[in-house]
PAZAPA-4460 file (N, C-alpha, C; in steps of 0.05 Angstrom, whole numbers, plus 32768, in hexadecimal, padded with zeros to 4 digits):
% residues 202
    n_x    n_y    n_z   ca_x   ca_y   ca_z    c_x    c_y    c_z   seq   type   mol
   8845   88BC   88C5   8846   88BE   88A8   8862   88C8   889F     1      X     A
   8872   88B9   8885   888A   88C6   8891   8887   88CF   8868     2      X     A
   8899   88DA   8869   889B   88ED   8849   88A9   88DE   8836     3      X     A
   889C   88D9   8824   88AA   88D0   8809   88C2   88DB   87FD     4      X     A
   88CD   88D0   87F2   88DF   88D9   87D8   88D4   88DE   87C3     5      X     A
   88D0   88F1   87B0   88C3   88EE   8799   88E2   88FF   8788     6      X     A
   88E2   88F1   8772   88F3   88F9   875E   88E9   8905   873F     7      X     A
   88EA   8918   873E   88E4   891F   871D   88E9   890E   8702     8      X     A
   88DC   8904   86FB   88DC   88EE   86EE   88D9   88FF   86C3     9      X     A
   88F6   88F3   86BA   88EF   88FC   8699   88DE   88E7   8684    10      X     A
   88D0   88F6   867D   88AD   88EE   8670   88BA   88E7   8657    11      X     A
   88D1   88FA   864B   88DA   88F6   8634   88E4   88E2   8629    12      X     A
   88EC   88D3   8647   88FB   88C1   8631   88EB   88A4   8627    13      X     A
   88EA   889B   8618   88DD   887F   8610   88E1   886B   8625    14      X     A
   88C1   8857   8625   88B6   884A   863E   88C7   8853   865B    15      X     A
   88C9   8867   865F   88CD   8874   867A   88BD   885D   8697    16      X     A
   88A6   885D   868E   889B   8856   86AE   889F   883A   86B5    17      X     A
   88A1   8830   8695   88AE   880C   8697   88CE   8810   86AC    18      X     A
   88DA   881C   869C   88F7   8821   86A9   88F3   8821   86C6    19      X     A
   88E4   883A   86CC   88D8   8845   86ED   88DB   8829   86F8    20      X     A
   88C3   881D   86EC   88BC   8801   8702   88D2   87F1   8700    21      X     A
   88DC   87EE   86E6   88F7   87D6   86F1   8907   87DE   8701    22      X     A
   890F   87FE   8706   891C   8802   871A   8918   87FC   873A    23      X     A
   88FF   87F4   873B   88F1   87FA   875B   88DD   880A   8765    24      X     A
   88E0   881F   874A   88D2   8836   874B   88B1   8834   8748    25      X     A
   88A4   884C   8750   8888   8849   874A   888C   8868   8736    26      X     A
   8880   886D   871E   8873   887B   870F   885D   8893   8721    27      X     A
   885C   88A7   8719   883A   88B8   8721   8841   88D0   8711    28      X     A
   882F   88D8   8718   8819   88F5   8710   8816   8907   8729    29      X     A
   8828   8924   8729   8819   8937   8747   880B   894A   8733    30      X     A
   87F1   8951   873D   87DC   8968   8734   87DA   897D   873E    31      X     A
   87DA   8999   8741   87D8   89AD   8752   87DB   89C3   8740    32      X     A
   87D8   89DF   8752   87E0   89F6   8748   87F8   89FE   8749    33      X     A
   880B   89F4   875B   882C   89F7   8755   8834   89E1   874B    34      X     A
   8831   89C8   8753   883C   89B9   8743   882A   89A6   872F    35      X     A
   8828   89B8   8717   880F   89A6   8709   8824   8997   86F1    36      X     A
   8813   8977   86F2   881B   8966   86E5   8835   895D   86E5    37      X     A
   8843   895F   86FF   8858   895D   8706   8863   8935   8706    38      X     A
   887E   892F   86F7   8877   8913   86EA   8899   890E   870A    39      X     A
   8889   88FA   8714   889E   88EE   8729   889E   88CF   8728    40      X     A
   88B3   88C5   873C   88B9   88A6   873B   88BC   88AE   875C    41      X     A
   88B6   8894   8768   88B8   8894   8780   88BB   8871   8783    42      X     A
   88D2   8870   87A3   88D6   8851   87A7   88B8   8841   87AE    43      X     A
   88B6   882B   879F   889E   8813   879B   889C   8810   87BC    44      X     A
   88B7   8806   87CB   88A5   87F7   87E5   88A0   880B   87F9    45      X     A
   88A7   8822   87F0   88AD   8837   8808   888A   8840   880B    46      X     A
   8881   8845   87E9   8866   8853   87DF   8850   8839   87EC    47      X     A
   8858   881B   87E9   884F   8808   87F1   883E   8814   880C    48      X     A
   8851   8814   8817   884E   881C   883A   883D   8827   883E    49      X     A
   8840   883D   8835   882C   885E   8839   881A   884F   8831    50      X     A
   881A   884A   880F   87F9   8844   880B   87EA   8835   8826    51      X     A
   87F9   881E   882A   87EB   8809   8842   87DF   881A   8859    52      X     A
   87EC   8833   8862   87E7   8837   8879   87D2   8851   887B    53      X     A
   87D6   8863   8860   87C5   887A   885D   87AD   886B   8855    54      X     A
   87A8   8857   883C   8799   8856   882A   8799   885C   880F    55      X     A
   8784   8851   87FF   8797   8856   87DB   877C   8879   87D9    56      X     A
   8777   8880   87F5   8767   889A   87E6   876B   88B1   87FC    57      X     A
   8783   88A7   880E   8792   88B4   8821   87A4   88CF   881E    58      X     A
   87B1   88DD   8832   87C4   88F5   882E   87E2   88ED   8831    59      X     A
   87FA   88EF   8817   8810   88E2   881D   8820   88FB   8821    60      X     A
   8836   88F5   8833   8847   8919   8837   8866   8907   8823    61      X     A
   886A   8919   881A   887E   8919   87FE   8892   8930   87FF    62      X     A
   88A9   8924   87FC   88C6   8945   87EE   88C6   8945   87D6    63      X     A
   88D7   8958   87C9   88D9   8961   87B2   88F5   8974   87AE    64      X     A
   8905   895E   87AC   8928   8978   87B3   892C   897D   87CE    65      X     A
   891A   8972   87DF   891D   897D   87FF   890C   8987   8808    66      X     A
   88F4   898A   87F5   88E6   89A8   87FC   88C3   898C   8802    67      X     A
   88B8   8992   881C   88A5   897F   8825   888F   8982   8819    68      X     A
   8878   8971   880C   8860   8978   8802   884C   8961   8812    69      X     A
   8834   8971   8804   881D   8953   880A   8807   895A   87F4    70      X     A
   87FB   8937   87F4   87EA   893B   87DB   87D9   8926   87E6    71      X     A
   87C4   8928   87D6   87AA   8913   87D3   87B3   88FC   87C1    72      X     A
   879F   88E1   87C4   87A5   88CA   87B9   8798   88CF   879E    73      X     A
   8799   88D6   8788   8778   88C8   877A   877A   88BB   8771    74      X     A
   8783   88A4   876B   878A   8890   875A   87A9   8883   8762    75      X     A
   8799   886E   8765   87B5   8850   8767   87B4   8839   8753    76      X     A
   87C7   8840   8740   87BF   8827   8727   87D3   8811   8732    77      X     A
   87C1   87ED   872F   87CD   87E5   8737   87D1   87C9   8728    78      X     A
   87E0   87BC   871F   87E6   879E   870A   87C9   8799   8714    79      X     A
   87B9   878B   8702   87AD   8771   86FA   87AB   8758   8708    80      X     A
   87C4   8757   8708   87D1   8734   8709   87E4   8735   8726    81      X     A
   87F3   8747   8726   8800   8743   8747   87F6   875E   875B    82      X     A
   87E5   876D   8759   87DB   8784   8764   87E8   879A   876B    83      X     A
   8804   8799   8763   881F   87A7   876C   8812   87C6   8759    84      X     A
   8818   87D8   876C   881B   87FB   8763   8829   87F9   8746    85      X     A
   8823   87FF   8736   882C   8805   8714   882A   882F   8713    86      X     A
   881E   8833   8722   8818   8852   8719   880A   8867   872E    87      X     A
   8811   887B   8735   87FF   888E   874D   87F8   88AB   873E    88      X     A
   87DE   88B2   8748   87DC   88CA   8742   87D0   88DB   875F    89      X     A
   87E1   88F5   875C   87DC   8905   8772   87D5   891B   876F    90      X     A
   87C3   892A   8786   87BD   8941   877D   87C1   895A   879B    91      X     A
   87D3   8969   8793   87E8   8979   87A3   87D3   8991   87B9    92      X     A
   87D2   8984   87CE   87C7   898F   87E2   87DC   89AE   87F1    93      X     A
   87C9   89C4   87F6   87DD   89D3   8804   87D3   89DF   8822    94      X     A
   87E5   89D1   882F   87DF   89D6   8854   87C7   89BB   8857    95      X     A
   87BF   89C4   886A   87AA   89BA   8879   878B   89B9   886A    96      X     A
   8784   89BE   884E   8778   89CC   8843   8763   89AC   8843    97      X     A
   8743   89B5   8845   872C   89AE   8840   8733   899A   8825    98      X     A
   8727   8982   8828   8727   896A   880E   8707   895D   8815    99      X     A
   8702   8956   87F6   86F1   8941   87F2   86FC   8929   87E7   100      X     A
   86FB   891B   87F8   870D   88F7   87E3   86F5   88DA   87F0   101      X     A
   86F7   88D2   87DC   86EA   88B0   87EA   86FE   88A4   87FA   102      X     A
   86EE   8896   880A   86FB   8881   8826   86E6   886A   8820   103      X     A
   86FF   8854   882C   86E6   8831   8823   86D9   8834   8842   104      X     A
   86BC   882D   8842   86B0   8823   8850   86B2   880B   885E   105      X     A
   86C4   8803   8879   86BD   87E8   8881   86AA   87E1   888E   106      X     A
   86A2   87C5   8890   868C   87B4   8898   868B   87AA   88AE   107      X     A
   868F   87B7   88C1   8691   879F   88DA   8680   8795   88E9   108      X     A
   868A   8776   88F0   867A   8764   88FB   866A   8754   88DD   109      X     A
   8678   874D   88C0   8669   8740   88AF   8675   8725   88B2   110      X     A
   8682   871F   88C9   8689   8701   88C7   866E   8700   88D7   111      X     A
   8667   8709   88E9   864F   8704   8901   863C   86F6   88ED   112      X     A
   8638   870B   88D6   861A   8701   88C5   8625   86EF   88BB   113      X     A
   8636   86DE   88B9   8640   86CD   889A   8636   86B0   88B0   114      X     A
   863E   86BC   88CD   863B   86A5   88DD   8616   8699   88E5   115      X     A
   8611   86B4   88E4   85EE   86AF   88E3   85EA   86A8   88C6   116      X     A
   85E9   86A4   88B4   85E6   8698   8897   85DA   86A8   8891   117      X     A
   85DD   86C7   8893   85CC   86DC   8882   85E2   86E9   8861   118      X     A
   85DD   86F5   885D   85FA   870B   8840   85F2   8728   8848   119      X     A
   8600   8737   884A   85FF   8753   8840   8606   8758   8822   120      X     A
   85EE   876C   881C   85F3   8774   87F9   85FB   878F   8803   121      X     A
   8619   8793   87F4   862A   87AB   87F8   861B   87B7   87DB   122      X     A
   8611   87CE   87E7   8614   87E5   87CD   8629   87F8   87C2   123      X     A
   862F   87F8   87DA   8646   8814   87D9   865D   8809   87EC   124      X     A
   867B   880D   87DB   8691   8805   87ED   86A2   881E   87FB   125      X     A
   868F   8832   87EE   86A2   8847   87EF   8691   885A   8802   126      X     A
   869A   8879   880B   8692   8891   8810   869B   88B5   8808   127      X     A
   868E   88C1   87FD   869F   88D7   87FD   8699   88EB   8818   128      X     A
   86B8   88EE   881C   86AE   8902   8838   86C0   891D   8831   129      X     A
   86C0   892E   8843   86C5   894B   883D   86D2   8956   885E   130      X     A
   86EE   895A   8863   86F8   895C   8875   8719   8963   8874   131      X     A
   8725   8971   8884   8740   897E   8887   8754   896B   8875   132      X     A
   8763   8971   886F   877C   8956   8866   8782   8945   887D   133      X     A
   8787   894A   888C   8799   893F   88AF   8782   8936   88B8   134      X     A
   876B   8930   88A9   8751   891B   88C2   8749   890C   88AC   135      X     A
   8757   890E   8896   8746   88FB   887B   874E   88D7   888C   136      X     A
   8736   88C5   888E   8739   88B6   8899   8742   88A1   8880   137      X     A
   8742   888F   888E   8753   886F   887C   8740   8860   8873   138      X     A
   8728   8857   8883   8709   884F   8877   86F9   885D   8891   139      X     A
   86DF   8857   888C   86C9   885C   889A   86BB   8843   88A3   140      X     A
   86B6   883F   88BC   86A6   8827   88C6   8686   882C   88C7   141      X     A
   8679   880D   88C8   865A   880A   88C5   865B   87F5   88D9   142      X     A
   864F   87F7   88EE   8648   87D2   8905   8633   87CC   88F2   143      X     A
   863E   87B3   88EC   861F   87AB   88E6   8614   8789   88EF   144      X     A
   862F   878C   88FF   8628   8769   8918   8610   8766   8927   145      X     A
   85FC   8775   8927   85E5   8773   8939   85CF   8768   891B   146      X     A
   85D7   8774   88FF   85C0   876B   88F0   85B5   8754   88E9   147      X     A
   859E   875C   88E2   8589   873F   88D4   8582   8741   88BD   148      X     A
   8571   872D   88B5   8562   872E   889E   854E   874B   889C   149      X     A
   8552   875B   8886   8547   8772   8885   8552   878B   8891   150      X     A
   856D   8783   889B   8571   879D   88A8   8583   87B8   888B   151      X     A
   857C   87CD   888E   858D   87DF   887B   85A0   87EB   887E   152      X     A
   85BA   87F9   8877   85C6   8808   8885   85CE   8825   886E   153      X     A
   85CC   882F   8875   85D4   884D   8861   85EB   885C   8866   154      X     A
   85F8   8874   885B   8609   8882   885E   860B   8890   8877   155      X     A
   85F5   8892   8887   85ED   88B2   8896   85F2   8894   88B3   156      X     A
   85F6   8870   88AB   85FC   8863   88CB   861B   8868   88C7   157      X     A
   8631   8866   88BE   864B   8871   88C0   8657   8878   88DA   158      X     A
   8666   886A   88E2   8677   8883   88FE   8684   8891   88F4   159      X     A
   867F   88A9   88F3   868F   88BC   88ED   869D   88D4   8900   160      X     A
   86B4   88DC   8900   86BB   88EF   8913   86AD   890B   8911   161      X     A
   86AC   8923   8920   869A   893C   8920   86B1   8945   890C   162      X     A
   86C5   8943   88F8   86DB   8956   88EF   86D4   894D   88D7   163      X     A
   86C8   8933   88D0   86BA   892D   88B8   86A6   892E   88AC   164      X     A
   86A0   8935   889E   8682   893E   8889   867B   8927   8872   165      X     A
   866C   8912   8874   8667   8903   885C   8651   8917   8840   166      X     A
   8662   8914   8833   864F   8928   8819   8643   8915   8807   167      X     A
   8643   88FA   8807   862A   88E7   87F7   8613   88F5   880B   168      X     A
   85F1   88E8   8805   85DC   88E2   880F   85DA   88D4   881F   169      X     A
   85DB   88E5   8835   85D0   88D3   8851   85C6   88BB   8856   170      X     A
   85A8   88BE   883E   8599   88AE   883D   85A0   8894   882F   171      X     A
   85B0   8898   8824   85BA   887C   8803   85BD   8868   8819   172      X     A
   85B8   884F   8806   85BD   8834   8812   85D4   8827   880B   173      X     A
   85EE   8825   8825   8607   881C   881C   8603   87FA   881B   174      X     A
   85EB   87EF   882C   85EC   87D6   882A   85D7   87C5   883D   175      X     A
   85CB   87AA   883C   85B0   879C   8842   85B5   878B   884E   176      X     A
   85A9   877C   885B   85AE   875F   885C   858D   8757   8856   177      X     A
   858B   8745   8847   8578   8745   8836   8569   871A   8831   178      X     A
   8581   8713   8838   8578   86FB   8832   8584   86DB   883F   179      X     A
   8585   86C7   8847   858C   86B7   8849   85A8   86A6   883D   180      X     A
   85B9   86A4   8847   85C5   8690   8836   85BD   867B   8827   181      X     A
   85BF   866D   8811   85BE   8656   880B   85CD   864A   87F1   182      X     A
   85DD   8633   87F8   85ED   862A   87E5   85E6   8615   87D9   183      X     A
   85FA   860F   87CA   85EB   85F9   87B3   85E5   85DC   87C9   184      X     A
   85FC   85DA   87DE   85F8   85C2   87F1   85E8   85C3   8804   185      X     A
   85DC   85DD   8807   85CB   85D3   881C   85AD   85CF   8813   186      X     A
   85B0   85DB   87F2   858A   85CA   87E5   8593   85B4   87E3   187      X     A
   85A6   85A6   87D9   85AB   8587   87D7   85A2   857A   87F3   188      X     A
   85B0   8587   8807   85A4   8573   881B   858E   857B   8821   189      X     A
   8584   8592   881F   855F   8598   881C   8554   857C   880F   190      X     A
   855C   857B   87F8   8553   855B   87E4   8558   8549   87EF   191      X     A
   8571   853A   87F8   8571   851C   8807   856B   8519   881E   192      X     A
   855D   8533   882D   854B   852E   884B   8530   8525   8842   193      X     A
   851F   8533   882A   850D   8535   8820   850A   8518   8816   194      X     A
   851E   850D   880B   851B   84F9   87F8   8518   84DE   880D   195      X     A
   8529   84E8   8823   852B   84D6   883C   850E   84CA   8848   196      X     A
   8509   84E9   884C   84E5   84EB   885A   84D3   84DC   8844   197      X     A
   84D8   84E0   8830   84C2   84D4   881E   84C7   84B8   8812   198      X     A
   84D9   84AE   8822   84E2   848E   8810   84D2   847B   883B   199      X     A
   84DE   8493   884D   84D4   8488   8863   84AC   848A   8869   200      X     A
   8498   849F   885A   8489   8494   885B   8485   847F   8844   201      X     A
   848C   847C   8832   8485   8461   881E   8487   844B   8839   202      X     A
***
């Protein structure tokens, strides 16, 4: 993880964060008890990076004049139309200190079911977990390549490490597999087998 640049950014002056971005720059927000509401610009492809590699709900390590920080993600605003970072908000972690943040849930093994012609209905993409800064993970995995029709899966199947604490309900349902595929072409040819069979007994 390597440390940002962050620059103190002036709020005062008119469309400021437009400026920011035409420069290269990304816009944010740091939150904390020393540095509250603190307004910075930081380089677009550099912040790119980190995001990719922490996550947009990850821990980024940051300077400030020289002087090293770290903060939480909570928010990544991002264009519409080309998905590019427009805006960050952070919230100023100190040491090693205990966090609650969401992490995305991945799915693995949902090509397996796409290939058996079943769907998973995702309820939940997300998790909140409760754990050190330095073990906040990037997502959380679910196997769910062995399922069938009817199978459930909840918060409490998760791999999780022993340094992590999930604080949703164990019990909640992140997601099902519940039903069959079926597309509009395969009732059609349901109909011209049918229509087949029934013109062959005439």
């Amino acid at each position: 993880m390597i440390n940002l640049e962050f620059k103190k950014r002036n709020n005062i002056i008119s469309n400021s964060a437009k400026k920011v971005r035409r420069s290269g720059k990304i816009p944010g927000i740091l939150y904390g008890k020393v540095m509250n509401n603190f307004m910075f610009e930081v380089g677009g492809l550099e912040l790119g990076k980190e995001i990719s590699k922490q996550g947009e709900h990850g821990v980024l390590n940051f300077n400030i004049d020289g002087e090293g920080h770290k903060a939480l993600v909570k928010h990544v605003q991002r264009d519409p139309v080309s998905h590019k970072i427009i805006h960050l908000d952070l919230e100023e972690l100190e040491g090693n200190q205990t966090i609650i943040s969401s992490v995305p849930i991945h799915f693995v093994g949902e090509d397996m079911l796409t290939k058996k012609g079943v769907v998973i209905q995702k309820e939940k993409d997300t998790v909140r977990v409760e754990c050190f800064a330095d073990s906040l993970p990037k997502y959380l995995e679910i196997n769910i390549n062995q399922g069938m029709v009817g199978s459930v899966y909840k918060f409490g199947d998760l791999e999780v490490a022993s340094e992590i604490s999930i604080i949703d309900d164990l019990n909640s349902v992140i997601a099902s597999i519940s039903y069959e595929r079926k597309t509009v072409s395969d009732d059609m040819v349901a109909i011209v087998e049918e229509a087949k069979e029934e013109k062959k007994a005439k």
